[in-house]
Rosetta silent file (secondary structure, phi, psi, omega in degrees, C-alpha in Angstrom):
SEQUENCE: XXXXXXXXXXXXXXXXXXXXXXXXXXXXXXXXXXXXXXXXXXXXXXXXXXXXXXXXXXXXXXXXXXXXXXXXXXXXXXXXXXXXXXXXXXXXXXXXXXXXXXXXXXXXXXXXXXXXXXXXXXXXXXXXXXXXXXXXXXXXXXXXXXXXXXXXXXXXXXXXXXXXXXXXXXXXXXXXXXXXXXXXXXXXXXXXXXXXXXXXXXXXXXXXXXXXXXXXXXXXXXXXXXXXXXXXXXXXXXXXXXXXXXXXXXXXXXXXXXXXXXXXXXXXXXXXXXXXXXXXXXXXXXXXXXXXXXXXXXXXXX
SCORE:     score description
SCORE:     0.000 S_00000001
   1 L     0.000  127.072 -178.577  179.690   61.234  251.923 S_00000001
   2 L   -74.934  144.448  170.540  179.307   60.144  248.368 S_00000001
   3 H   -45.097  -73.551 -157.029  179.962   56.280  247.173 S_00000001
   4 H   -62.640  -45.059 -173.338  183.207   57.656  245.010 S_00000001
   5 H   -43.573  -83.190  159.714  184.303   59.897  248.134 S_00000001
   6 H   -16.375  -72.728 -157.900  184.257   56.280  250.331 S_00000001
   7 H   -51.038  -67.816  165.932  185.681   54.613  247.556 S_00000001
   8 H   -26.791  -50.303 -156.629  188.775   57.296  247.316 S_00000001
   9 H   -78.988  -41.337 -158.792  189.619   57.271  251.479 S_00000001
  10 H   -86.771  -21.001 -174.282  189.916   53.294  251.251 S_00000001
  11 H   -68.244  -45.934  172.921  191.823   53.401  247.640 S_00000001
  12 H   -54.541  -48.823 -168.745  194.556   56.006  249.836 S_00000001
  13 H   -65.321  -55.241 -172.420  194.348   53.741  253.194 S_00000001
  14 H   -62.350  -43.465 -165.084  195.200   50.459  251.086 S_00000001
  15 H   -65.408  -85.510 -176.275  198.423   52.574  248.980 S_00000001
  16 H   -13.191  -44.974 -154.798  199.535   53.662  252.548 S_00000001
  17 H   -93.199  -39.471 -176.515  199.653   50.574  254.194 S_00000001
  18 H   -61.731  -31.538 -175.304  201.060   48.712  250.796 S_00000001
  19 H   -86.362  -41.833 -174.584  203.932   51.347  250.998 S_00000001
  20 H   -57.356  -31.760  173.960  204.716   51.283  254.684 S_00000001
  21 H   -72.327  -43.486 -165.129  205.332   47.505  254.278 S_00000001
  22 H   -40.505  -50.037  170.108  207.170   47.586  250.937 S_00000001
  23 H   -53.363  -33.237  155.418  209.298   50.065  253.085 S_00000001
  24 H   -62.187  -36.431 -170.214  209.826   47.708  256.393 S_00000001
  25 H   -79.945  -38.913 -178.029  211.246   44.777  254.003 S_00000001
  26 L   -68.167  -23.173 -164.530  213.620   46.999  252.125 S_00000001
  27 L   -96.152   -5.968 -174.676  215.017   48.723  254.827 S_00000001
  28 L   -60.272 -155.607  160.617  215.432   45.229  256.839 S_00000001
  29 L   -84.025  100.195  171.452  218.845   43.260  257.361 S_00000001
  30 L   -57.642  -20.763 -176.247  218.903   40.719  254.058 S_00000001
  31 L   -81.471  -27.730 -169.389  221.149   38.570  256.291 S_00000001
  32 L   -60.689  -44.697 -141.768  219.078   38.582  259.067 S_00000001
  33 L  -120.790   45.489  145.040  215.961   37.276  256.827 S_00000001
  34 L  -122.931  142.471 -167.342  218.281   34.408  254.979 S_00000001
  35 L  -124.332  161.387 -173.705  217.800   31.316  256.117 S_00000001
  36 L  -154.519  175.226 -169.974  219.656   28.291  254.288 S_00000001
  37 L  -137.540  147.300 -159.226  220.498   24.427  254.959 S_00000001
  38 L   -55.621  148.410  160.886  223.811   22.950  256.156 S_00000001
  39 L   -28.762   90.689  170.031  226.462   22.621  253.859 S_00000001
  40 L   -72.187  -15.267  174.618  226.689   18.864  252.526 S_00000001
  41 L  -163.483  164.199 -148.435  230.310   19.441  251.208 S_00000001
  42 L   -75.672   -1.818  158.306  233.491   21.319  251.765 S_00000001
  43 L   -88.524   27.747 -157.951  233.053   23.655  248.756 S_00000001
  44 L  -125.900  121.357  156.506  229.458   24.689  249.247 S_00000001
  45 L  -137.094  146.717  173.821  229.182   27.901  251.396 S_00000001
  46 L   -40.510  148.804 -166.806  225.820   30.112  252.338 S_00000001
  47 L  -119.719  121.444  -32.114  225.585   33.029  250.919 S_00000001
  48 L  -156.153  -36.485 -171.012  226.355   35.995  252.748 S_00000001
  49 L  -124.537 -167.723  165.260  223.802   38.835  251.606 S_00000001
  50 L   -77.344  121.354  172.446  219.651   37.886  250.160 S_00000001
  51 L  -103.363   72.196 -164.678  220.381   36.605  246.986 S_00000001
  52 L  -171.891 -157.546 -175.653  217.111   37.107  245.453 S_00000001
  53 L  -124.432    1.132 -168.992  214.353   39.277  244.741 S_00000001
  54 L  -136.446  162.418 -168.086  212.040   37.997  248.426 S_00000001
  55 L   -89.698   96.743  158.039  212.742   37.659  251.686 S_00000001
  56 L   -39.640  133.230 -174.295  213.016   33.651  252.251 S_00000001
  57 L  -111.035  158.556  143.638  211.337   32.396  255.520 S_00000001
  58 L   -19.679  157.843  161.423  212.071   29.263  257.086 S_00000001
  59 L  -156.974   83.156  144.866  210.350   26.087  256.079 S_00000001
  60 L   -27.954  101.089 -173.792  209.505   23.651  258.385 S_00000001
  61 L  -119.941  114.245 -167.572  208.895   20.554  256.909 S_00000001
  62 L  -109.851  135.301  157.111  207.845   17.402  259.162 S_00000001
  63 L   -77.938  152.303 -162.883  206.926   14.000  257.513 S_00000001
  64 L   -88.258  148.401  174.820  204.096   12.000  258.249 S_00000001
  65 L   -43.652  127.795  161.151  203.543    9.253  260.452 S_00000001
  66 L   -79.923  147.750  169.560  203.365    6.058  258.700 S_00000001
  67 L   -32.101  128.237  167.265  199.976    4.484  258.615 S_00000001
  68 L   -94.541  123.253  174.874  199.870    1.993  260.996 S_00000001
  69 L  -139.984  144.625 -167.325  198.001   -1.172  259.576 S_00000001
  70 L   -91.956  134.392  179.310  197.043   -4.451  261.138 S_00000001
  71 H   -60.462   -7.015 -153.151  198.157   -7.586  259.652 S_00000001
  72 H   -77.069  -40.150 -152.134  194.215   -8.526  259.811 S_00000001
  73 H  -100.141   19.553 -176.724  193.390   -5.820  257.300 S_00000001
  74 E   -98.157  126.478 -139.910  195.762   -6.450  254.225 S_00000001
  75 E  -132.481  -19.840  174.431  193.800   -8.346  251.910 S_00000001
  76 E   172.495  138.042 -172.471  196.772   -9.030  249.382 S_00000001
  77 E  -143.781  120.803  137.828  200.771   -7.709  249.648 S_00000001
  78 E   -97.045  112.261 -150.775  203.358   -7.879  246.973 S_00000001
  79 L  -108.213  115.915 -155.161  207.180   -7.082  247.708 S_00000001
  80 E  -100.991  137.483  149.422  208.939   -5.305  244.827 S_00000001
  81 E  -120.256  130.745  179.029  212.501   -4.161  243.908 S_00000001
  82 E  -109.151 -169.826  146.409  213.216   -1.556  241.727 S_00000001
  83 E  -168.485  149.235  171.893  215.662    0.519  240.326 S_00000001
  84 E   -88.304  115.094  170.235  216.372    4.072  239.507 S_00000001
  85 E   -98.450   89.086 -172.056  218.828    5.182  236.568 S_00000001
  86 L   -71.916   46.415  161.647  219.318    8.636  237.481 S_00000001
  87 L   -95.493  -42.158 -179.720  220.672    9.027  233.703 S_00000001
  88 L   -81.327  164.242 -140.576  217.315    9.531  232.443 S_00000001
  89 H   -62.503  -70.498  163.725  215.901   12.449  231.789 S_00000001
  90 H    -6.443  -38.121  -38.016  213.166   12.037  234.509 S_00000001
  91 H   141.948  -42.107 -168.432  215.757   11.161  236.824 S_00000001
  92 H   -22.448  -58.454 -150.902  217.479   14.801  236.640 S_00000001
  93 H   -78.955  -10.334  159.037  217.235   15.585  239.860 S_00000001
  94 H   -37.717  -56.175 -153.084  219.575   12.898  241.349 S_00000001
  95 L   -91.982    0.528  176.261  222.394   14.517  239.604 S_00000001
  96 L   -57.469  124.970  166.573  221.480   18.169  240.128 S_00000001
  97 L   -71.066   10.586  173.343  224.600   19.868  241.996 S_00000001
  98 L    87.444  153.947  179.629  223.001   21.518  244.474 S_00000001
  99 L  -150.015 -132.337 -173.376  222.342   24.927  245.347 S_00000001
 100 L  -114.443    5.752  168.515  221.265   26.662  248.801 S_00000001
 101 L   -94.084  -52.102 -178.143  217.963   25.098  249.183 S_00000001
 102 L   -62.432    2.765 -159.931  219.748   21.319  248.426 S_00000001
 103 L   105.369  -16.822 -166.902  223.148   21.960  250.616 S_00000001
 104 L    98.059  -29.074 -168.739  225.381   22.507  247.815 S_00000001
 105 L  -102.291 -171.455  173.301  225.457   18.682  246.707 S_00000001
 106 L   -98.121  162.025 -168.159  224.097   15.710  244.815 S_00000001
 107 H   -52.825  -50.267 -179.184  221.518   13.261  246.403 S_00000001
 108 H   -60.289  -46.602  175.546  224.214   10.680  247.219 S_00000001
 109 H   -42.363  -67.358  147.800  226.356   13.863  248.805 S_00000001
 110 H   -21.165  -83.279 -145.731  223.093   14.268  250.994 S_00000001
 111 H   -83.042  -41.711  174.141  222.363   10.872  252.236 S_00000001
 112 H   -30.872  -66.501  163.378  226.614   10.541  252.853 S_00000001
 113 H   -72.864   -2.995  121.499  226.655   13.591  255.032 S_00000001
 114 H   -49.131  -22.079  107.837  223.872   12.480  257.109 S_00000001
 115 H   -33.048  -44.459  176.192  225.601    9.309  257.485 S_00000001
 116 H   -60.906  -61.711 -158.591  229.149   10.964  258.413 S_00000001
 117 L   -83.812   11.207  168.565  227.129   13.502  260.976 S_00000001
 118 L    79.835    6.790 -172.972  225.328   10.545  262.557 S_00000001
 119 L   -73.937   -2.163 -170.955  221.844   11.697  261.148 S_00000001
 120 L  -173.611  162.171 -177.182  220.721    7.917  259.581 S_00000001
 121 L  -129.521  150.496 -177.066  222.318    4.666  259.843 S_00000001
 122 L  -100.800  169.388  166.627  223.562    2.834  256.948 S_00000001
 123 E  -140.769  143.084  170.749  223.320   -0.925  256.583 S_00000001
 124 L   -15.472  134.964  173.093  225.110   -3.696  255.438 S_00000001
 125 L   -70.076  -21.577 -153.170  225.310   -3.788  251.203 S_00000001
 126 L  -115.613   21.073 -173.280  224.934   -7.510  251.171 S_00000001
 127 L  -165.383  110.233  168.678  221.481   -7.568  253.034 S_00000001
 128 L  -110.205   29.756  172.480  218.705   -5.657  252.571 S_00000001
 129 L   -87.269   17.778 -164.728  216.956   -7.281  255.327 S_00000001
 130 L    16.489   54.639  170.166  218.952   -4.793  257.539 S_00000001
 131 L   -84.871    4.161 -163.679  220.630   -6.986  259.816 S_00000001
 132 L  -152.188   94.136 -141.808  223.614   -5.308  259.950 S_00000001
 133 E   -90.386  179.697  176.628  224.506   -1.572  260.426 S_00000001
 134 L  -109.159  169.959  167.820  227.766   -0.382  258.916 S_00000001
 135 L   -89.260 -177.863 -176.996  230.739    1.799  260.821 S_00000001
 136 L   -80.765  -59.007  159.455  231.893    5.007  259.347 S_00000001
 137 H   -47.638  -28.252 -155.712  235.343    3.374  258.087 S_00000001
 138 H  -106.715  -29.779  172.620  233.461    0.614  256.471 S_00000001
 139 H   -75.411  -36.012 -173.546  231.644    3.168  254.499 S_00000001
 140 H   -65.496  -63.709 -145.797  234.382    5.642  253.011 S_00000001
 141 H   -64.321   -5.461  165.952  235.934    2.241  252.092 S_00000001
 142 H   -96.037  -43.326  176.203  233.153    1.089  249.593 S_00000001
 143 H   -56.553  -57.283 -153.445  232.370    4.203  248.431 S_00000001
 144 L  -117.737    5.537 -148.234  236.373    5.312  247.464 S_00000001
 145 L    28.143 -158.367 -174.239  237.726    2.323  248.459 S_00000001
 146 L   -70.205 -169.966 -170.025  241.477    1.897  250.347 S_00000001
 147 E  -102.456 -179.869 -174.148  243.566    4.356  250.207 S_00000001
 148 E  -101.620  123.616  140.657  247.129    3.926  247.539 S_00000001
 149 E   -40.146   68.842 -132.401  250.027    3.037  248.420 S_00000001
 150 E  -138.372 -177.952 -168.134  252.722    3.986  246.787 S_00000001
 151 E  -127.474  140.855  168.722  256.838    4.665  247.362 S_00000001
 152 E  -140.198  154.153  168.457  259.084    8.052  246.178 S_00000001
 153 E   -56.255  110.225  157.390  262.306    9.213  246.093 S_00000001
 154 L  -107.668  120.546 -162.905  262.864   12.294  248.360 S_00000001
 155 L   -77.076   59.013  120.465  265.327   14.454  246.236 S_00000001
 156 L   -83.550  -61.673 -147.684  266.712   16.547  249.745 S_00000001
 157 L  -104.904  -11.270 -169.178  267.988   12.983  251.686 S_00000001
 158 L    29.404   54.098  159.178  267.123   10.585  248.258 S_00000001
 159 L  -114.719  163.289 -168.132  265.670    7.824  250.067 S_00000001
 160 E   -72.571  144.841  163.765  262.673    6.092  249.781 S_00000001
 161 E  -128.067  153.128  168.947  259.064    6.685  251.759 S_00000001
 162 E  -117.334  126.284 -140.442  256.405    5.312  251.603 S_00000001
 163 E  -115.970  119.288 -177.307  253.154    7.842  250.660 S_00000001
 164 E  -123.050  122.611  151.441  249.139    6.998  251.731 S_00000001
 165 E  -124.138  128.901  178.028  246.959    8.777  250.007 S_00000001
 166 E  -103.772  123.704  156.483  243.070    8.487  250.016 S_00000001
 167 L   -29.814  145.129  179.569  240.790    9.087  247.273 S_00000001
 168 L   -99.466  170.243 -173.828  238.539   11.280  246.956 S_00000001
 169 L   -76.204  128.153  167.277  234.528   10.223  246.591 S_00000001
 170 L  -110.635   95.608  178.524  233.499   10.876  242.845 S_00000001
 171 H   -33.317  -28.137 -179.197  229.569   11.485  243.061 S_00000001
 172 H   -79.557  -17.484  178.540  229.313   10.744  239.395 S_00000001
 173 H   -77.880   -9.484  155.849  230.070    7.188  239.866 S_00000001
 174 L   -61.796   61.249 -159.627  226.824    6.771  241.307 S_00000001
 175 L   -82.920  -50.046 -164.738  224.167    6.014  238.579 S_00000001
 176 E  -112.467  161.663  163.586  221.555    3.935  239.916 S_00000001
 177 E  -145.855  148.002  177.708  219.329    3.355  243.331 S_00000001
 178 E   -95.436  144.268 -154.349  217.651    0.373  244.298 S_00000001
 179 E  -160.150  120.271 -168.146  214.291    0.936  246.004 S_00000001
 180 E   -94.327  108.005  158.108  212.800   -2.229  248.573 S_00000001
 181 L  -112.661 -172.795  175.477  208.884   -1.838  248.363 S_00000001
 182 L  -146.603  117.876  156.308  205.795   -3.492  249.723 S_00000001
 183 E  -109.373   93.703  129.699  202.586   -3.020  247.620 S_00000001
 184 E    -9.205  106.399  143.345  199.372   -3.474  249.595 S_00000001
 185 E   -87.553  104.215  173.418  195.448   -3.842  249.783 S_00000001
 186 E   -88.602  109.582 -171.678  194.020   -2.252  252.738 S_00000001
 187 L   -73.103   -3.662  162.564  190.356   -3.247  253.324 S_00000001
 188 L   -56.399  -77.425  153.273  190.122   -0.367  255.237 S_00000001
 189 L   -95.554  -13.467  153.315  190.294    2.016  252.188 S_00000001
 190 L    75.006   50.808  176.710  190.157   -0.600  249.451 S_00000001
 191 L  -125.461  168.139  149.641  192.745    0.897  247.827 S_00000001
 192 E   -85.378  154.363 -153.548  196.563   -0.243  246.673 S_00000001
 193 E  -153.569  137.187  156.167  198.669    1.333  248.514 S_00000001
 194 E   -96.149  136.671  176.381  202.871    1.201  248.700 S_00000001
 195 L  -148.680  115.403  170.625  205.393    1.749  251.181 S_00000001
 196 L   -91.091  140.647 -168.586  208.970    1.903  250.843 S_00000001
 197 L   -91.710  -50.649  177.292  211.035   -0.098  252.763 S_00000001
 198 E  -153.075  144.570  150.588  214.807    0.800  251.898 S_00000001
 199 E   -97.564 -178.030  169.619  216.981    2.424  249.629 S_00000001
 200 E  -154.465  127.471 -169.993  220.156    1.766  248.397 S_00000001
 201 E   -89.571  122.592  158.824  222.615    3.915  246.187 S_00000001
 202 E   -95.933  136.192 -172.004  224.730    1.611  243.180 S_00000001
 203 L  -108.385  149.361  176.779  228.212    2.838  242.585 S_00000001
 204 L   -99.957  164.726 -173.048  229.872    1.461  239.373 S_00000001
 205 E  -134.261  140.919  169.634  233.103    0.132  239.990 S_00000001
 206 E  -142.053  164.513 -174.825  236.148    0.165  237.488 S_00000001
 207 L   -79.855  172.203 -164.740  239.716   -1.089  237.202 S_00000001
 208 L   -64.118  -14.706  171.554  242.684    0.482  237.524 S_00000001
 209 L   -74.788   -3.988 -171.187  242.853    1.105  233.787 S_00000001
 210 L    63.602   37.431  141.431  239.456    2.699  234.038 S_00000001
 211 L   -69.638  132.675  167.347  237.164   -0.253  232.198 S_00000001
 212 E   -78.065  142.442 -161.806  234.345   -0.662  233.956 S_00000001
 213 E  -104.258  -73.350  161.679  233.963   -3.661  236.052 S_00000001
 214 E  -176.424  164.821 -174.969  230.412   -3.683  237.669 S_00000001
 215 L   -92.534  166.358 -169.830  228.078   -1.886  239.655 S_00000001
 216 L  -177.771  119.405 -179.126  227.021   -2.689  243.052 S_00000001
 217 E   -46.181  154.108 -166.569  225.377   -1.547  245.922 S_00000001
 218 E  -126.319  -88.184 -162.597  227.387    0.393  248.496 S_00000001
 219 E  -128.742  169.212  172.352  224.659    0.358  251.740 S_00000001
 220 E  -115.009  160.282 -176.186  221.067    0.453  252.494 S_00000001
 221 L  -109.792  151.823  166.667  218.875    3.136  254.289 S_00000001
 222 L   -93.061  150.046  177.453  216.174    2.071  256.197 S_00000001
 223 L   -49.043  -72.701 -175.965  213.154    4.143  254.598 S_00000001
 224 H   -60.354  -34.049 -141.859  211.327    5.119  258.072 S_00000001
 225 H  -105.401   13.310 -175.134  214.319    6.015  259.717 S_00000001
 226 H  -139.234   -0.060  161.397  215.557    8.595  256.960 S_00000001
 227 H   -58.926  -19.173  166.040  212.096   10.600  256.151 S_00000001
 228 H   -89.518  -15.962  172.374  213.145   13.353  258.599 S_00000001
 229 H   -76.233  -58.223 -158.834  216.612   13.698  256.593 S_00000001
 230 H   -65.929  -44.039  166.800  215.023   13.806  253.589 S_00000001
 231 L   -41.584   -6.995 -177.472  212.377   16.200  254.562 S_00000001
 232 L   -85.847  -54.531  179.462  215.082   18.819  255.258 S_00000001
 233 L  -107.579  154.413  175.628  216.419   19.544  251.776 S_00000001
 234 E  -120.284  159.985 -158.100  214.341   19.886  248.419 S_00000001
 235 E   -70.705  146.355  168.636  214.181   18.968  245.103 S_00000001
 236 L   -82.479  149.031 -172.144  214.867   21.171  242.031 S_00000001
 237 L  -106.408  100.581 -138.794  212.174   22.057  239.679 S_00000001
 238 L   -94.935   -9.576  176.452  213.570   22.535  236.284 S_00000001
 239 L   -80.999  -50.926 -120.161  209.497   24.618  235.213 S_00000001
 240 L  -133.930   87.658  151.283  209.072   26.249  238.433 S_00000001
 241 H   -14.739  -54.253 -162.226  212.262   28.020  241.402 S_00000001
 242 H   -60.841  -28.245 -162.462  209.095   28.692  243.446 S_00000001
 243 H   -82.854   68.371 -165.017  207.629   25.463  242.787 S_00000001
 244 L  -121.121  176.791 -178.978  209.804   23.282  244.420 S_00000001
 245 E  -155.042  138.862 -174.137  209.512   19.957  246.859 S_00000001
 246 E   -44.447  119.381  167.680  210.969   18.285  249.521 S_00000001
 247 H   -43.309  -28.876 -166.953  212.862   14.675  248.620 S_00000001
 248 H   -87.796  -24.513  161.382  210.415   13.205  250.804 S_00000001
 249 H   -83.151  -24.605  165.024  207.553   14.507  248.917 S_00000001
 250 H   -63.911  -20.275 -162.347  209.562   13.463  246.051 S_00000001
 251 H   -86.995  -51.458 -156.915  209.929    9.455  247.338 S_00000001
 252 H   -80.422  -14.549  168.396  205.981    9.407  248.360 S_00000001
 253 L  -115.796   44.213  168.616  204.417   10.846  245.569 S_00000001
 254 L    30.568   54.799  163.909  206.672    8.692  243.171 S_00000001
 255 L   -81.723   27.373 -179.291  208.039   11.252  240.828 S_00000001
 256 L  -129.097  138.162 -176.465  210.893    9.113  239.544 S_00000001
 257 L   -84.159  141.223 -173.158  211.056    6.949  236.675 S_00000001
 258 L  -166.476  151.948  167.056  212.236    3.277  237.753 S_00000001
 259 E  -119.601  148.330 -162.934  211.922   -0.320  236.292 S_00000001
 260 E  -107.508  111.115  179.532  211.250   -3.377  238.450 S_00000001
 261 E   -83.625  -30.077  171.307  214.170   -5.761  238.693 S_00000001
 262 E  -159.446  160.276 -172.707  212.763   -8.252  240.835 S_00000001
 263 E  -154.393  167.350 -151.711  209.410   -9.177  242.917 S_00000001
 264 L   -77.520  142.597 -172.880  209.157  -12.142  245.584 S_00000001
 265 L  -150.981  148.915 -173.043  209.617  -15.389  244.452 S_00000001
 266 L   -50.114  -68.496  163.811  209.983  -18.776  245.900 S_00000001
 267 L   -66.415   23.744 -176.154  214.089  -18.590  245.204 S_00000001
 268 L    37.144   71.557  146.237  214.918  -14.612  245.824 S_00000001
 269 L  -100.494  140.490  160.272  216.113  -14.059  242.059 S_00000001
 270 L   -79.240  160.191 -167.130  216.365  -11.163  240.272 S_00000001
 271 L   -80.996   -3.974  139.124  214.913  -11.527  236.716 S_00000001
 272 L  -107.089   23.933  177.740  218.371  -11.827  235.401 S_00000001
 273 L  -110.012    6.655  149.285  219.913  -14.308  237.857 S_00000001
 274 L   -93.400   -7.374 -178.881  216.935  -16.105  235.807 S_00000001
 275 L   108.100   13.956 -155.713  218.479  -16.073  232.776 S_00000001
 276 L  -105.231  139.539  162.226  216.152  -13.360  231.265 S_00000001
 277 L   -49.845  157.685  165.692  218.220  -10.785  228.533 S_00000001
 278 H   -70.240  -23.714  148.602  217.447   -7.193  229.523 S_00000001
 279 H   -23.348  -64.966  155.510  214.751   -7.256  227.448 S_00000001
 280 H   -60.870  -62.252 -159.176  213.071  -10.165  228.840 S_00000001
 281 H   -70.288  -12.635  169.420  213.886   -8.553  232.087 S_00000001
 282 H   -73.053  -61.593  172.435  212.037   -5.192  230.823 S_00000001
 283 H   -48.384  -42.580 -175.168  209.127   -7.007  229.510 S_00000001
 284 H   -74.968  -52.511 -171.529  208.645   -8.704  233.012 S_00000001
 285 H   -60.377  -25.398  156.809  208.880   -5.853  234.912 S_00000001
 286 H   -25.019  -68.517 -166.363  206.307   -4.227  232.826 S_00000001
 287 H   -86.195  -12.485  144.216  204.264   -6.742  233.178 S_00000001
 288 H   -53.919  -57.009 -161.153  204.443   -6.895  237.427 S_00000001
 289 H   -65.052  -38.924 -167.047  203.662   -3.302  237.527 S_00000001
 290 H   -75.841   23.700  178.584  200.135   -4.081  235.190 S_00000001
 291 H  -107.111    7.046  159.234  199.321   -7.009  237.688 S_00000001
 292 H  -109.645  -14.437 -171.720  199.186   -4.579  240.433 S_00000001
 293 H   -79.262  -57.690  -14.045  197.549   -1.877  238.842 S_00000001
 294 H   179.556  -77.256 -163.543  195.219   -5.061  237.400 S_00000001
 295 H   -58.153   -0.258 -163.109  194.687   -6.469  241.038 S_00000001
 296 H  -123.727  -31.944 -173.614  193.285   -2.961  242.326 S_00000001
 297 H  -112.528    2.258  108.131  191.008   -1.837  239.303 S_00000001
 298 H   -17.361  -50.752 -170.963  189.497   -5.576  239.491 S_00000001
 299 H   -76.685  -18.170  174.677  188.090   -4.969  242.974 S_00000001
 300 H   -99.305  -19.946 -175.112  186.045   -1.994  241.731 S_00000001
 301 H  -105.494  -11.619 -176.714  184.858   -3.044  238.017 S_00000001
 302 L  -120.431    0.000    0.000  184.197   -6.465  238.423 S_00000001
């Protein structure tokens, strides 16, 4: 048998086999092969047939063990605060409204309903030393605060009632997160190295006239204890559909824009409870991040 014959039998064998699959996936069940992640809020529902042009699989996603390190082998530790303004462009993906890979929601919408469903514990706003978890009641009420009070006329009997209504959570009032690190030298790999310790979502708060008032934290996450939450839904990729990643691959390979509000100091101040304009408080924070980049590309050039 001639080289072209050979060639021919295997060019037929491969078309066969390419059409017999193309032919098992079309003829399958699209519902059967969709797989989607729970619902974060009471408008968001899965959608019913494959809404696409591939068959979606599953995606297991587990996060990794943190690195265990011995106080012996840290060679120099700085502890950091940050903060995220999910206004900026960078930043997008806070405020993205969800689709069927995120749940339907917004980041805060996420980390809520995982708090509601018992999936993470929140902690006190007014400590980020987590000393203090919060209840469920204690949460709606910072986030939406109480509910109003208020009295009407019922035109059938035209007497008075008194009416409780609660607010609903507005997702948009959420602009900023605060982010608790530790920056590191591990003589081990004799590199710097970071680990975040907690987040915290700031809600702005405004009067009843709608002027804004001030922002504030409403609770903190412990970090470790919310990497299996976060590993569940993923980020949107405004380049790529296919390309997308997991918030938890978003938190560890630091793909958010943030400025550093405060770093440890003998009197726990933020750099404007020092008196510095936000300017001053821009310029400092600047200038913390190049003293750790500083203290790490010292130990190798000099």
């Amino acid at each position: 048998m001639s080289v072209l014959k050979i060639y021919r039998v295997a060019a037929s064998a491969a078309l066969l086999m390419v059409s017999s699959v193309g032919f098992a996936q079309n003829s399958s069940d699209p519902v059967s092969n969709f797989n989607s992640y729970d619902g974060v809020t009471d408008g968001w529902k899965p959608s019913l047939v494959r809404d696409g042009v591939y068959d979606r699989v599953p995606h297991t996603n587990t996060p990794l063990a943190p690195q265990y390190v011995r106080e012996a082998d840290i060679m120099m530790k700085k502890r950091v605060w940050r903060e995220i303004d999910i206004r900026e462009k960078q930043n997008m993906a806070f405020r993205y409204p969800g689709d069927d890979y995120t749940g339907g929601g917004y980041f805060i919408e996420i980390i809520l309903d995982a708090v509601k469903k018992g999936k993470v514990k929140a902690y006190s706003n007014m400590d980020d030393r987590f000393t203090s978890a919060l209840t469920q009641e204690a949460i709606i009420q910072l986030m939406i605060g109480k509910p109003d009070t208020f009295t009407i006329v019922d035109p059938e009997t035209g007497k008075e009632k008194t009416v409780i209504k609660q607010r609903e959570f507005d997702p948009e009032t959420v602009t900023k997160y605060r982010v608790k690190e530790d920056w590191y030298i591990d003589r081990n790999t004799g590199r710097m190295q970071c680990q975040i310790i907690g987040i915290a979502p700031i809600r702005d708060v405004y009067n009843d006239d709608g002027t804004y008032r001030n922002s504030q934290p409403v609770f903190w996450l412990y970090y470790p204890e919310i990497t299996s939450m976060l590993a569940q839904y993923e980020v949107f990729n405004p380049d790529n559909d296919m390309a997308r990643m997991t918030w938890y691959d978003f938190f560890q390979n630091r793909y958010f824009a943030s400025k550093v509000t405060k770093v440890s100091n003998p009197f726990d101040l933020t750099f404007k409870e020092k008196g510095m304009t936000n300017l001053e408080a821009l310029y400092e924070g600047n200038k913390v991040n190049e003293q750790i980049f500083n203290k790490e590309h010292d130990m190798w050039v000099y």
